[in-house]
C-alpha atoms as one frame of an Amber mdcrd trajectory, in Angstrom:
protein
  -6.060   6.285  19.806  -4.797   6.124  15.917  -5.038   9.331  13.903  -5.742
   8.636  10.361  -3.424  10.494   7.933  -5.050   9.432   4.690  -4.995  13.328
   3.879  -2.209  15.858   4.924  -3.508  19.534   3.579  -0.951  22.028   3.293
  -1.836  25.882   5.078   0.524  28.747   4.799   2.221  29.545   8.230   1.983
  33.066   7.649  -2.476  33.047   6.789  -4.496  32.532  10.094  -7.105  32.162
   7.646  -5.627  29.296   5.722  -4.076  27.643   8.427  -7.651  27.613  10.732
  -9.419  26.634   8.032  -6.959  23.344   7.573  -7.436  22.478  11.374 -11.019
  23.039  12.189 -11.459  21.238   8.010 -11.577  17.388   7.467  -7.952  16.497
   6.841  -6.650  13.979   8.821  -3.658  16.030   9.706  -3.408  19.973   9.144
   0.209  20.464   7.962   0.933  24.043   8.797   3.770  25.377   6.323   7.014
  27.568   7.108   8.742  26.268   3.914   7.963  26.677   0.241   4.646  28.881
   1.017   6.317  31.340   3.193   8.361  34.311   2.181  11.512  34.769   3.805
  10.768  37.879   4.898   7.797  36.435   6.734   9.162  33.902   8.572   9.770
  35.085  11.300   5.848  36.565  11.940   4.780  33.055  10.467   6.782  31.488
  13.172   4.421  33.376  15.531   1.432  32.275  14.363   1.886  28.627  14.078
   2.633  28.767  17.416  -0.378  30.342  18.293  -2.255  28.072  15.991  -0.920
  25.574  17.902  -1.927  26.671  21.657  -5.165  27.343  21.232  -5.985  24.012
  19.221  -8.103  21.193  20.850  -6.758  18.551  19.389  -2.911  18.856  18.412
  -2.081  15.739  17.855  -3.334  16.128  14.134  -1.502  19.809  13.558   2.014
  18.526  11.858   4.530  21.399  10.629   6.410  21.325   7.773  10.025  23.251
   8.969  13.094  24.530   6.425  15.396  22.440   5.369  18.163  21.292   8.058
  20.865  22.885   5.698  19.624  26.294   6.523  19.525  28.271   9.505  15.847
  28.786   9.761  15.487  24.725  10.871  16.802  25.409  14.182  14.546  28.757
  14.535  11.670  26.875  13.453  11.794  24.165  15.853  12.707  26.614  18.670
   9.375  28.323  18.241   6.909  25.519  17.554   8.250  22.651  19.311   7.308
  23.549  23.222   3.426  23.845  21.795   3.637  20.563  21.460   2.859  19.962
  17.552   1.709  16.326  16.593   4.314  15.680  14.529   7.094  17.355  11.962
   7.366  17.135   8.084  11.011  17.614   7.181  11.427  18.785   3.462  14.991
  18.156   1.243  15.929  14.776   3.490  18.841  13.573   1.985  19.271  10.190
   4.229  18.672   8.463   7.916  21.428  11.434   8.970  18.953  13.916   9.031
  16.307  12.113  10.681  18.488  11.501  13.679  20.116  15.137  13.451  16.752
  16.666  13.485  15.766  13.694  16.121  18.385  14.954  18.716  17.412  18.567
  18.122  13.898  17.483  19.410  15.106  15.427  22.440  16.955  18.756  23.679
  13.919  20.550  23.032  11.608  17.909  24.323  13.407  17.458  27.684  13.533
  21.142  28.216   9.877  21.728  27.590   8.759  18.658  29.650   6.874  17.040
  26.539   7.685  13.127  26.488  10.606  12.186  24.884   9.906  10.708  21.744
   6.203  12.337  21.514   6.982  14.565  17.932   6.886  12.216  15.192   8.567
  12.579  11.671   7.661  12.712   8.168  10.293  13.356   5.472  10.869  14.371
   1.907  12.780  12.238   0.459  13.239  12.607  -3.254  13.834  16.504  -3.979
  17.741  16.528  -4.238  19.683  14.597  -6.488  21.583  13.280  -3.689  18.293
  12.203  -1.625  17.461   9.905  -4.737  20.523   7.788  -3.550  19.271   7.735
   0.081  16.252   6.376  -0.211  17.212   2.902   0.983  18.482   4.125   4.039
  15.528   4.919   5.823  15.049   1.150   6.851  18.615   0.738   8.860  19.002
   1.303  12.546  19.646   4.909  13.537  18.816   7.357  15.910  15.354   8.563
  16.149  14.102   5.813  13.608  11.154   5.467  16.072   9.914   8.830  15.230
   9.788   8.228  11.419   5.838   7.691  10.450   6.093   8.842   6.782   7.730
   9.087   3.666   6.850  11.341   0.496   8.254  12.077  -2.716   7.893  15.791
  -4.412   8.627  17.065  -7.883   9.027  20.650  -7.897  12.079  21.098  -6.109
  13.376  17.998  -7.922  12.695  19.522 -10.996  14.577  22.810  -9.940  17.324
  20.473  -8.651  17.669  18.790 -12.364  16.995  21.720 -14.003  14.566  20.853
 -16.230  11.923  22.972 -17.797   9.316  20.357 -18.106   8.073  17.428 -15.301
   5.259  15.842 -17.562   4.490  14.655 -20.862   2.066  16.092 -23.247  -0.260
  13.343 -21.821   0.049  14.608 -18.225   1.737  11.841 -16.769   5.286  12.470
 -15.189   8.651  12.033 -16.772  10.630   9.010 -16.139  12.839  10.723 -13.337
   9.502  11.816 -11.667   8.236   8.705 -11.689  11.216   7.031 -10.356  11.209
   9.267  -7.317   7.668   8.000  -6.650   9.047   4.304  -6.932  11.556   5.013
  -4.828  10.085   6.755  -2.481   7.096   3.514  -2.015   9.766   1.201  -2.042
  11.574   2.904   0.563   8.690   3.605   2.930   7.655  -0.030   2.441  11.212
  -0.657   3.489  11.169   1.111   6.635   7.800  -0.058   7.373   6.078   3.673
   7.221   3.830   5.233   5.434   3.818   6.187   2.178   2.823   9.694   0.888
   1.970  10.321  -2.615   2.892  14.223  -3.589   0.666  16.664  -4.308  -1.502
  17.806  -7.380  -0.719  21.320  -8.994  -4.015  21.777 -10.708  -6.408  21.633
  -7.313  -9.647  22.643  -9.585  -9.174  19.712 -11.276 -11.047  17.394  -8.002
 -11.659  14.767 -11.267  -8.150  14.049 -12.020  -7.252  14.123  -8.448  -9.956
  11.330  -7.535  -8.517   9.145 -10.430  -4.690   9.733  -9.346  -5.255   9.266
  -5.894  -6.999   5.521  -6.549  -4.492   4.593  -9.050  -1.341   5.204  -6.506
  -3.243   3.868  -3.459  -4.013   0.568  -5.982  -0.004   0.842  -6.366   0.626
   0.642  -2.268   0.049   4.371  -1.173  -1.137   4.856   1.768  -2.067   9.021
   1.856  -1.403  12.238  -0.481  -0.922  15.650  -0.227  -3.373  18.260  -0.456
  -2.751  22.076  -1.231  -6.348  22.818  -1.114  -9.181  22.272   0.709 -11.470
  21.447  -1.508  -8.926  18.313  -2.354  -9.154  16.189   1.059 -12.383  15.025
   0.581 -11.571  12.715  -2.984  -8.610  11.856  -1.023 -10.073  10.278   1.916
 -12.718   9.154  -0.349  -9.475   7.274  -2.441  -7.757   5.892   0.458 -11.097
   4.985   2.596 -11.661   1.136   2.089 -15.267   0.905   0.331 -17.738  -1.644
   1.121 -17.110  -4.096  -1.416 -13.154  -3.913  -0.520 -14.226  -4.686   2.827
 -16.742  -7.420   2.545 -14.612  -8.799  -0.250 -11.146  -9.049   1.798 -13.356
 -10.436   5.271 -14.041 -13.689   2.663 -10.540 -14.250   1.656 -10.172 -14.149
   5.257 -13.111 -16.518   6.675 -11.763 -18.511   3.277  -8.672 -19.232   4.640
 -10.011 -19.405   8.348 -12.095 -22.340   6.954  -9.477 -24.148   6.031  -6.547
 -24.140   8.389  -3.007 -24.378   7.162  -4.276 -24.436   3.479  -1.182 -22.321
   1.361  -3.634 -21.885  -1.780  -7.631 -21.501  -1.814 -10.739 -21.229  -4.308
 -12.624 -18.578  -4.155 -15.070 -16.839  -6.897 -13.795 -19.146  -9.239  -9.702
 -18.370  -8.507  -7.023 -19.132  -6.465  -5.996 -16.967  -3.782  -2.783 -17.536
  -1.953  -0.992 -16.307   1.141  -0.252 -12.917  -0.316  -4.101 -12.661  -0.966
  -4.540 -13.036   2.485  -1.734 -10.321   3.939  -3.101  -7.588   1.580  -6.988
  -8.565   3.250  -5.595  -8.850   6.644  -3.769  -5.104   5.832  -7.100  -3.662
   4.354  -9.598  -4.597   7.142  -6.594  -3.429   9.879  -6.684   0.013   7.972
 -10.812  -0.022   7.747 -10.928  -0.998  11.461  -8.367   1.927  12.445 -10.614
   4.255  10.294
């Protein structure tokens, strides 16, 4: 069966509040957090209760967690503790290239075989854009390494890019993002598009703001995102509202379809009063795939 991941809501690892809320909510996938929204200090307690999350959960295929960074020691104690309950898949923050997909691929192999889940079973989403160095990367998701099977995902974030850099300020005094911050984003499409995953768009700060959300989440879906990050709950439902094919999408891309069907091995057609190409028909074929699958 296909999950959808059109929404991916952050919980804290360390609130059994937050983090049932998220799971028994309407996000596609319930990303439980031991990164950014955990203390250090709690760590170790939040480790606990993801697991536990985890074991009593129906349906865990949809319960992804984001770990620390590989760089630091807590990656290793993180997987340790939530891997053998069998987690649907892994979000791996500060990815600097396809060297820490397959590191953090043979760490799960070890802990796959020795838990008797299927090899290959945890999937992978990464962060690829919040180092300076992981802006140079980005291309490399697409070549051949080891665990490129697992890779689902790719997202872009700001914050800790901003840290990175820096710099005081991420947007304009019209809201919209600086040049470097919108140059992660580009990357960041243009490399999952690459690879042939998905991609993620980052998160929105301002969560009581479900207006702005609804418009940024169409206008980067229009752009070739496929998802975005949620840090509230009250945020999923514009998303999968954004990134849910509507009616007239669908009815429009099934006659650009039965257009082209009607004439066989025609390169160019008219429809509406324009000419829709080959191109036309791809993006169709893509939307009523992703409609179908939803």
């Amino acid at each position: 069966m296909t999950i959808k991941m059109r929404s991916w809501l952050f919980a804290p690892g360390d609130s059994d509040k937050k983090m049932s809320k998220a799971i028994g909510g309407d996000a596609d996938i319930a990303l439980l957090d031991l990164e950014d929204s955990v203390s250090p200090q709690n760590k170790p307690q939040a480790r606990e209760m993801v697991a536990a999350q985890l074991k009593e959960a129906d349906d865990r295929a949809r319960i992804w967690v984001r770990i620390n960074p590989l760089t630091t020691p807590d990656a290793v104690v993180d997987l340790a503790a939530v891997i053998p309950e069998a987690p649907g898949g892994l979000f791996l923050p500060k990815a600097e290239g396809k060297a820490d997909i397959a590191q953090l691929h043979h760490y799960l192999t070890a802990l796959e075989a020795a838990h008797g889940l299927q090899l290959g079973s945890t999937k992978i989403a990464a962060l690829i854009t919040e180092t300076a160095a992981a802006m140079y990367a980005t291309r490399e998701y697409a070549e051949d390494y080891p665990g490129r099977e697992r890779l689902v995902g790719l997202s872009w974030g700001a914050e800790d890019l901003s840290s990175a850099l820096g710099a005081r300020e991420q947007r304009g005094a019209d809201g919209e993002y600086a040049h470097v911050y919108e140059l992660a984003r580009s990357l960041c499409l243009l490399a999952a598009v690459n690879a042939g995953v998905m991609p993620i768009e980052t998160v929105q700060p301002e969560f009581r703001d479900l207006d702005a959300l609804a418009s940024r989440a169409k206008s980067v879906r229009a752009a070739g995102f496929r998802a975005m990050l949620a840090i509230h709950p009250a945020q999923v439902e514009p998303i999968n509202t954004a990134f849910t094919p509507s009616e007239d999408e669908i009815a429009h891309a099934r006659a650009i379809v039965q257009a082209f069907a009607d004439n066989p091995g025609a390169g160019v057609v008219a429809m509406d009063g324009a000419m829709v190409d080959r191109p036309h028909l791809a993006l169709a074929e893509r939307l009523l795939a992703e409609a179908d699958a939803g």
